[in-house]
VEXKOLGU-249675 format. One record per residue (C-alpha): x, z, y; residue in one letter. Coordinates in pm, whole numbers, padded with zeros to 5 digits, always signed. Each point is the difference from the previous one (the first is absolute). Example, Ala and Ser with C-alpha at 12.3 -4.5 7.8 and 13.67 -1.06 7.14 Angstrom:
2
+01230+00780-00450A
+00137-00066+00344S
This chain:
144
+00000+00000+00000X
+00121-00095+00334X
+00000+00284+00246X
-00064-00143+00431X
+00294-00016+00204X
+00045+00331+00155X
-00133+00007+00386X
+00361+00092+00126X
+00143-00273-00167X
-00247-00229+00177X
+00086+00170+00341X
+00377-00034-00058X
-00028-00395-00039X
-00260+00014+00257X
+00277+00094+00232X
+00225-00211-00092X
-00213-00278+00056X
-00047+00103+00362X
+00350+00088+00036X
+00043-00392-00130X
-00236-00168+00217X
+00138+00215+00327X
+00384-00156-00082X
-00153-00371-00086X
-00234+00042+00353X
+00338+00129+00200X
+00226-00298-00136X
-00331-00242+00129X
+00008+00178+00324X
+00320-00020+00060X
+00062-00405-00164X
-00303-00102+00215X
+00158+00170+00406X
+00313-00146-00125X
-00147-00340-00047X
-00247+00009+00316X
+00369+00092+00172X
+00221-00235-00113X
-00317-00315-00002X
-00316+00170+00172X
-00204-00169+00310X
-00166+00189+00284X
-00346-00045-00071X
-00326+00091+00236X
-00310+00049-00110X
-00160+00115+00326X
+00149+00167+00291X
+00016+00282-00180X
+00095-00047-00358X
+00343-00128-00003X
+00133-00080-00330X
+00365-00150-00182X
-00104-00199-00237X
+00168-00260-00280X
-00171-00237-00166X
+00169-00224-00245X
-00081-00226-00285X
+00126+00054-00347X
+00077-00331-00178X
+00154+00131-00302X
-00269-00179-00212X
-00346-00191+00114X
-00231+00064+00157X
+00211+00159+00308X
-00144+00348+00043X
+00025+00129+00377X
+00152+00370+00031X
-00080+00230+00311X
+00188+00298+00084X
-00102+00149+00387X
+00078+00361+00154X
-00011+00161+00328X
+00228-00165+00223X
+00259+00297+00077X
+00078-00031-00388X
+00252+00329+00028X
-00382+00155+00085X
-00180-00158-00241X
-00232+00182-00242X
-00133-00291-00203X
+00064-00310-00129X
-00227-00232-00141X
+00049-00293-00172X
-00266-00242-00131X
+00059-00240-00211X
-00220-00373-00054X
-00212+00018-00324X
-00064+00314-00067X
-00289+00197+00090X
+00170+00306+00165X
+00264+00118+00247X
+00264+00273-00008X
+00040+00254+00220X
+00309+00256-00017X
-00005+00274+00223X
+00307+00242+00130X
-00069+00362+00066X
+00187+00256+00090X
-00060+00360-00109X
+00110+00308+00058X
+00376+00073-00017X
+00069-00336+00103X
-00045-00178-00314X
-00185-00345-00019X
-00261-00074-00258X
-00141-00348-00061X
-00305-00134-00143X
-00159-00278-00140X
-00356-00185+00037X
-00150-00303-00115X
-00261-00144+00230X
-00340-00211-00073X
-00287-00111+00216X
+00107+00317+00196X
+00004+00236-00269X
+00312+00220-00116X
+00153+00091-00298X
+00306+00204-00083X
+00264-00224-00131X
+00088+00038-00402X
+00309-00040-00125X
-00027-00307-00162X
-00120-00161+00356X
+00275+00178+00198X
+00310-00169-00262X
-00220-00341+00041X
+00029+00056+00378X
+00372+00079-00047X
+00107-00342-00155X
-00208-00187+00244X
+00194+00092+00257X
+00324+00028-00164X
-00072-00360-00060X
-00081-00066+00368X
+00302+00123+00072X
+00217-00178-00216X
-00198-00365+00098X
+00045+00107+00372X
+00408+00113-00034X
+00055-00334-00211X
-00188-00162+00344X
+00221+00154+00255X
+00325-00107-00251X
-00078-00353+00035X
């Protein structure tokens, strides 16, 4: 007879999965200012939203899919980053807080049709090699 999982085991791996998806949401906080620094456009929406935004096109195979990264425009303030990308039904929002003592945390969401969700793991590491592999098409760009 199989005996459950015991509830502190769950917790334990529970935490480690949050522990997980903080690191993979820092590394595409960080990857996506870097890349809004080093390629990023002032954007406006209206006289008071002022964005930097990068839009490129991925042509690694076809059909071309569009990519969208945008944060505030003082990116050394910035608290979010989102980053859209063409055919799928949902955006990605990554936020930056900082808590006591100093530290940062940082978060995930998925957005559709205006709706939140917390980000799962799975999603965040998808995330991750998107934009590792927006960053490797756009270095291999500057190269040439």
């Amino acid at each position: 007879m199989a005996y459950p999982e015991s509830f502190i085991e769950k917790g334990r791996r529970s935490l480690q999965e949050k522990e997980q998806r903080a690191n993979t949401c820092e590394v595409i906080f960080n990857s996506a200012i870097n890349l809004l620094g080093s390629n990023g456009y002032p954007f406006r929406e209206s006289i008071l939203l002022k964005y930097q935004c990068l839009t490129h096109t991925v042509n690694s195979q076809e059909p071309p899919v569009t990519v969208t990264l945008m944060a505030g425009a003082n990116l050394r303030k910035a608290r979010s980053v989102w980053m859209f990308i063409e055919g799928l039904d949902r955006g990605l929002r990554v936020d930056k807080r900082k808590v006591r003592d100093g530290k940062e945390t940082y978060s995930g969401e998925t957005w559709r049709s205006g709706y939140g969700c917390d980000l799962g793991l799975t999603e965040a590491l998808g995330y991750l090699k998107a934009i590792e592999q927006l960053s490797t098409e756009l270095s291999q760009q500057q190269a040439s």
